[in-house]
MOPAC internal coordinates of N, CA, C and O (Angstrom, degrees):
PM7 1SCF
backbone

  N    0.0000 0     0.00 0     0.00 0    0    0    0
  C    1.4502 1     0.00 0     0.00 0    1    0    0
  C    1.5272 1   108.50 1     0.00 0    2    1    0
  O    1.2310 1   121.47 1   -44.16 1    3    2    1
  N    1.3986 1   114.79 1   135.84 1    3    2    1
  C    1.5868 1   113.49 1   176.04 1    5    3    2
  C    1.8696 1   102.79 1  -133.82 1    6    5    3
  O    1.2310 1   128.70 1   -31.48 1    7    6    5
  N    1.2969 1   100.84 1   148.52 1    7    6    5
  C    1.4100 1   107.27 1   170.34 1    9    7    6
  C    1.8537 1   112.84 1   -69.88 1   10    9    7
  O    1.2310 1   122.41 1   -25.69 1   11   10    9
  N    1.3716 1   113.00 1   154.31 1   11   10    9
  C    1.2311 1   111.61 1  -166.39 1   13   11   10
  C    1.4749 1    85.15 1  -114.62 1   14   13   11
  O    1.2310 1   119.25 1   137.63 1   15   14   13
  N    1.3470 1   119.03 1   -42.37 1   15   14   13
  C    1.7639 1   118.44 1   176.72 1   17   15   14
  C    1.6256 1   124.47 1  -156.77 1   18   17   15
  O    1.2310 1   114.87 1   -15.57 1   19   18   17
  N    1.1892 1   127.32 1   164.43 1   19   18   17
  C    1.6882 1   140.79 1   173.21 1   21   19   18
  C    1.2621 1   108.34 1   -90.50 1   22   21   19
  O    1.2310 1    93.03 1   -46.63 1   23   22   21
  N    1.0099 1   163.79 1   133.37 1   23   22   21
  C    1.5994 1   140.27 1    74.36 1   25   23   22
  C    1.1034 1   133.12 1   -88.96 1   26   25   23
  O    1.2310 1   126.94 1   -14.35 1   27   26   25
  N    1.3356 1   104.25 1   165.65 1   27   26   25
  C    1.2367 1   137.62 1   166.57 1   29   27   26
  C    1.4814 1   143.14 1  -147.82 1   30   29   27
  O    1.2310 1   110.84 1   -53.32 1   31   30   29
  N    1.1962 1   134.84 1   126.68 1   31   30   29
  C    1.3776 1   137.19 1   172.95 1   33   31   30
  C    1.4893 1   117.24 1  -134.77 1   34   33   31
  O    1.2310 1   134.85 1   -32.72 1   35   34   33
  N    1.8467 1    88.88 1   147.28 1   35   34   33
  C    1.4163 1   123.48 1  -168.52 1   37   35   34
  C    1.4006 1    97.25 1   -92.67 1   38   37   35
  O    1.2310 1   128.63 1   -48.55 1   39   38   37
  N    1.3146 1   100.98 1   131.45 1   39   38   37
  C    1.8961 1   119.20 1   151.52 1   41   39   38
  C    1.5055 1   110.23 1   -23.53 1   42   41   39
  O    1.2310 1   116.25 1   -51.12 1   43   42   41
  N    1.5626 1   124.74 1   128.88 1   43   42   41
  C    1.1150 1   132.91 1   170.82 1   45   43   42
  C    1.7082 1   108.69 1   -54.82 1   46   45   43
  O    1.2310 1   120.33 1   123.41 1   47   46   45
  N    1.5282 1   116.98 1   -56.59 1   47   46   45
  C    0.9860 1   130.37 1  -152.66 1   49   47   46
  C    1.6296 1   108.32 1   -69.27 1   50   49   47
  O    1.2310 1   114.58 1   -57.65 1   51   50   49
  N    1.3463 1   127.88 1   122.35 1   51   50   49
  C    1.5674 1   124.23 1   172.91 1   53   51   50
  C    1.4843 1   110.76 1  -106.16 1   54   53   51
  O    1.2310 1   115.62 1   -52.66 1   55   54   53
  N    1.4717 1   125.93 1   127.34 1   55   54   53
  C    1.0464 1   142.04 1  -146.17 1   57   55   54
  C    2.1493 1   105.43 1  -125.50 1   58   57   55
  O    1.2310 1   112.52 1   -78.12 1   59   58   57
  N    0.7692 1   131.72 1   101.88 1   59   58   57
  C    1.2267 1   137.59 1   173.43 1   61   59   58
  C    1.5602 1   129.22 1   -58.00 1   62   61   59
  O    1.2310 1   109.01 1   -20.84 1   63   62   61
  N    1.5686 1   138.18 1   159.16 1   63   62   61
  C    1.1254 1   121.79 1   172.01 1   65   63   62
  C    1.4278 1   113.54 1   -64.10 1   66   65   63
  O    1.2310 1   121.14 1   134.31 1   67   66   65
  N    1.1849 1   115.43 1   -45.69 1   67   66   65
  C    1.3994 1   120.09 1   173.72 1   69   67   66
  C    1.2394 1   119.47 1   -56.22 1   70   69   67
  O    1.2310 1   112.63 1   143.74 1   71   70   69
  N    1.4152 1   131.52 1   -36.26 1   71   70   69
  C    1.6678 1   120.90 1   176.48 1   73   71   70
  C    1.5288 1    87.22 1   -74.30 1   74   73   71
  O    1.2310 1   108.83 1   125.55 1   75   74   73
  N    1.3973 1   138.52 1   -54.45 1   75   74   73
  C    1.5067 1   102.82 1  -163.17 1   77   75   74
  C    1.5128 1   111.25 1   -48.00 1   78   77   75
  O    1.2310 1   120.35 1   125.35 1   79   78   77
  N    1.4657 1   116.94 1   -54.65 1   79   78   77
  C    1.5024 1   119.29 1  -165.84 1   81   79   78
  C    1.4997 1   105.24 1   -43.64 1   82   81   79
  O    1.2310 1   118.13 1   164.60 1   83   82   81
  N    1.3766 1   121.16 1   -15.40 1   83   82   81
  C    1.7086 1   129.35 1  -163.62 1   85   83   82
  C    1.4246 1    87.09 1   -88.57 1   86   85   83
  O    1.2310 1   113.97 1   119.91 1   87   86   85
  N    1.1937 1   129.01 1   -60.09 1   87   86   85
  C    1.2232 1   131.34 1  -155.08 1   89   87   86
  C    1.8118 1   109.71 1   -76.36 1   90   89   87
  O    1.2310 1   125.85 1   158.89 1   91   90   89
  N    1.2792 1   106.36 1   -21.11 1   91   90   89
  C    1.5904 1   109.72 1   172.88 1   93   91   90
  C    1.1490 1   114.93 1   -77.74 1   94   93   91
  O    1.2310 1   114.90 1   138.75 1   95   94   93
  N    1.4627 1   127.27 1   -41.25 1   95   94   93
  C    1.2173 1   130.40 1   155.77 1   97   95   94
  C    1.4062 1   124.86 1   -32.29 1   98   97   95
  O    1.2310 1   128.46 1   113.49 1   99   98   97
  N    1.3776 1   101.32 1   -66.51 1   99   98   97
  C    1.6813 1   114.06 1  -169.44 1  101   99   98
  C    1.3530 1   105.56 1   -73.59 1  102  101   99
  O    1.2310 1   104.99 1  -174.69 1  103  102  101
  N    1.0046 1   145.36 1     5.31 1  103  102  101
  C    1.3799 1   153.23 1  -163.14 1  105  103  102
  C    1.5434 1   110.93 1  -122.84 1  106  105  103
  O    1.2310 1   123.33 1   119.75 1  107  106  105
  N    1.4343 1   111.22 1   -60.25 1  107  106  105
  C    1.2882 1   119.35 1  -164.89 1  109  107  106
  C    1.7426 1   100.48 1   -87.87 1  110  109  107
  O    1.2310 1   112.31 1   162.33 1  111  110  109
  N    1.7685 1   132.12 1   -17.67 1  111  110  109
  C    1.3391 1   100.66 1  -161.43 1  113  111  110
  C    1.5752 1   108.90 1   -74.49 1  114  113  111
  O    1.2310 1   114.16 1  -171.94 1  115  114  113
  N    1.3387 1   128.67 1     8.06 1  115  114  113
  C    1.1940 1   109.34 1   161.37 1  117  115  114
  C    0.9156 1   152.12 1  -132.22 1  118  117  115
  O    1.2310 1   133.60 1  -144.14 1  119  118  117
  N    1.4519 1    91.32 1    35.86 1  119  118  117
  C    2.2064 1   115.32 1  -178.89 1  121  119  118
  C    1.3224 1    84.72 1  -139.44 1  122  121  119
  O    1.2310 1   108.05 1  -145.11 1  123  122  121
  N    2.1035 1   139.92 1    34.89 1  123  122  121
  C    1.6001 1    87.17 1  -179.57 1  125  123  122
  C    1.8205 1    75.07 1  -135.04 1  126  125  123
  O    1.2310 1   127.09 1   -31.88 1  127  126  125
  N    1.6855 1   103.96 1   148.12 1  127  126  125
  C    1.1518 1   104.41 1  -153.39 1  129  127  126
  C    1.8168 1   109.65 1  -107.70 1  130  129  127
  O    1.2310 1   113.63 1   -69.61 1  131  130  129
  N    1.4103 1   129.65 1   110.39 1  131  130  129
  C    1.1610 1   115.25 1  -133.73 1  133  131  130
  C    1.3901 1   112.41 1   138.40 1  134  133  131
  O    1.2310 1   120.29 1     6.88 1  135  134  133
  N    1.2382 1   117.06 1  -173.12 1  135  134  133
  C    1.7375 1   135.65 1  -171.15 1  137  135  134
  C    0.9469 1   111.86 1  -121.12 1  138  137  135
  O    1.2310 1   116.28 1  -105.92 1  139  138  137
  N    2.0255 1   124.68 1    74.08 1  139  138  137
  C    1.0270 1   133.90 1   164.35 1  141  139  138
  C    1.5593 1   130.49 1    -4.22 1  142  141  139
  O    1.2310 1   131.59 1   111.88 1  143  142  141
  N    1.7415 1    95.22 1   -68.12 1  143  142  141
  C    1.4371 1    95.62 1  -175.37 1  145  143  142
  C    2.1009 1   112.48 1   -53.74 1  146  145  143
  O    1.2310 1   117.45 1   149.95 1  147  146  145
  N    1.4493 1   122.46 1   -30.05 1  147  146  145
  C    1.2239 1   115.51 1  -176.26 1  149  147  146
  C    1.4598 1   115.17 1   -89.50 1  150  149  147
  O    1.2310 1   124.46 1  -177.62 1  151  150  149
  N    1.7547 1   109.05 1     2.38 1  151  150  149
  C    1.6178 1   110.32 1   149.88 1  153  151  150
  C    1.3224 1   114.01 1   -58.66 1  154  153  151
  O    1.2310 1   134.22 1   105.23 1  155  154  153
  N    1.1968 1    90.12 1   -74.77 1  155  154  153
  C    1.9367 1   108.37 1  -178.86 1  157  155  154
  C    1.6031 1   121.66 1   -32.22 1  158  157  155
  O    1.2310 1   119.21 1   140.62 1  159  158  157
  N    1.3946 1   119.11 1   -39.38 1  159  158  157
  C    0.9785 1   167.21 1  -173.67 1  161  159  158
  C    1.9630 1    86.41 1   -62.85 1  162  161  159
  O    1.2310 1   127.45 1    99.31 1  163  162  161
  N    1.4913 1   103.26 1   -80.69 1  163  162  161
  C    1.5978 1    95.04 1  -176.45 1  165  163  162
  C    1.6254 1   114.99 1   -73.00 1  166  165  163
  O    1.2310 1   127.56 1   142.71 1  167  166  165
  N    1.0645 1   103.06 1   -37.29 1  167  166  165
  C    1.6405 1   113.30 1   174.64 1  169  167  166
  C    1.7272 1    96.07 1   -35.31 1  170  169  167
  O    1.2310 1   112.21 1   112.90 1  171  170  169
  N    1.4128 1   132.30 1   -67.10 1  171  170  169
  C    1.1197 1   153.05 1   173.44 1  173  171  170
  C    1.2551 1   110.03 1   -38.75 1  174  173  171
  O    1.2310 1   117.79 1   131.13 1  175  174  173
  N    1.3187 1   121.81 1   -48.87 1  175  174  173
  C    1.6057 1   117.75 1   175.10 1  177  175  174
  C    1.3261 1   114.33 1   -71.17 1  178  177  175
  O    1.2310 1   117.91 1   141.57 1  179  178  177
  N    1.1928 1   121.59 1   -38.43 1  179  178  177
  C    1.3200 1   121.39 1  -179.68 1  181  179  178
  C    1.5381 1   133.76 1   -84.86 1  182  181  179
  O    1.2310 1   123.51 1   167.76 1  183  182  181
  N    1.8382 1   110.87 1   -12.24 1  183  182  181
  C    0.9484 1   114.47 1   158.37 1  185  183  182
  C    1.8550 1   113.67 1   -99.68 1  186  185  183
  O    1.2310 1   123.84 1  -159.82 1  187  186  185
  N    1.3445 1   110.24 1    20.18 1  187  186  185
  C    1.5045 1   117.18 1   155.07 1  189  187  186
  C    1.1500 1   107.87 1   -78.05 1  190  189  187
  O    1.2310 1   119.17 1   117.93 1  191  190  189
  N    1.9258 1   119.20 1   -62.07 1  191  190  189
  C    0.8879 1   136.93 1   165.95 1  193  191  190
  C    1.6153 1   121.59 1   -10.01 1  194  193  191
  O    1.2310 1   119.17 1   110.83 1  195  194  193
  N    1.1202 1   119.18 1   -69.17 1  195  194  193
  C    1.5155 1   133.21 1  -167.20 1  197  195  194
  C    1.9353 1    93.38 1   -56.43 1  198  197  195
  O    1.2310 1   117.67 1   125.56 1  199  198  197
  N    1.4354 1   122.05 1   -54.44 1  199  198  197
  C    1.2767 1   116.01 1  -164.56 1  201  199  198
  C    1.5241 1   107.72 1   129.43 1  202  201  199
  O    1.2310 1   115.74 1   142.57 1  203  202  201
  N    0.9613 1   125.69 1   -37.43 1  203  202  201
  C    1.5824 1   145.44 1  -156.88 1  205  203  202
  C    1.2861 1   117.28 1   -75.39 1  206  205  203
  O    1.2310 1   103.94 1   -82.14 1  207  206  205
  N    1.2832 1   147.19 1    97.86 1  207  206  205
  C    1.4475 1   153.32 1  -168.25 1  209  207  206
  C    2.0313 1    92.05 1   -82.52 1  210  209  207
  O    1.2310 1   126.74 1   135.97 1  211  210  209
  N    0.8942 1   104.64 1   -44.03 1  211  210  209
  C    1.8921 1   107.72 1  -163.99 1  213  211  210
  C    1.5449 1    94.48 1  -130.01 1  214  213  211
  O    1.2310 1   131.05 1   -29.15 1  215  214  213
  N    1.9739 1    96.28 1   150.85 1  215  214  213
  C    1.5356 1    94.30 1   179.38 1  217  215  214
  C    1.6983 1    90.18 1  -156.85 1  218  217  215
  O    1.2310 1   125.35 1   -62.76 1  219  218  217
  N    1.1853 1   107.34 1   117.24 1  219  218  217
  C    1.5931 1   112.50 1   175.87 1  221  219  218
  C    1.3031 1   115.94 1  -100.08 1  222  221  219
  O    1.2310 1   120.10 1   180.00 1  223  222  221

């Protein structure tokens, strides 16, 4: 058996650290139970963490 071909494709859409932090906000302030800002806060460390400025 031999391969005839590869692909692959990436999501159009490129997404920033900052739009996630936007989107955790706007999402979570009103089901998340707690002190938002020190969600955001780790959310933020950990997507420093990874390395990654953009994620599609």
């Amino acid at each position: 058996m031999r391969l005839a071909a590869v692909a692959a494709a990436l999501p159009s859409r490129r997404v920033s650290n900052a739009d996630i932090l936007e989107m955790v906000r706007e999402h979570s302030a009103a089901v998340i139970e707690g002190d938002l800002d020190e969600a955001v806060k780790k959310v933020r460390f950990w997507l420093a963490y990874c390395g990654s400025e953009n994620r599609r």
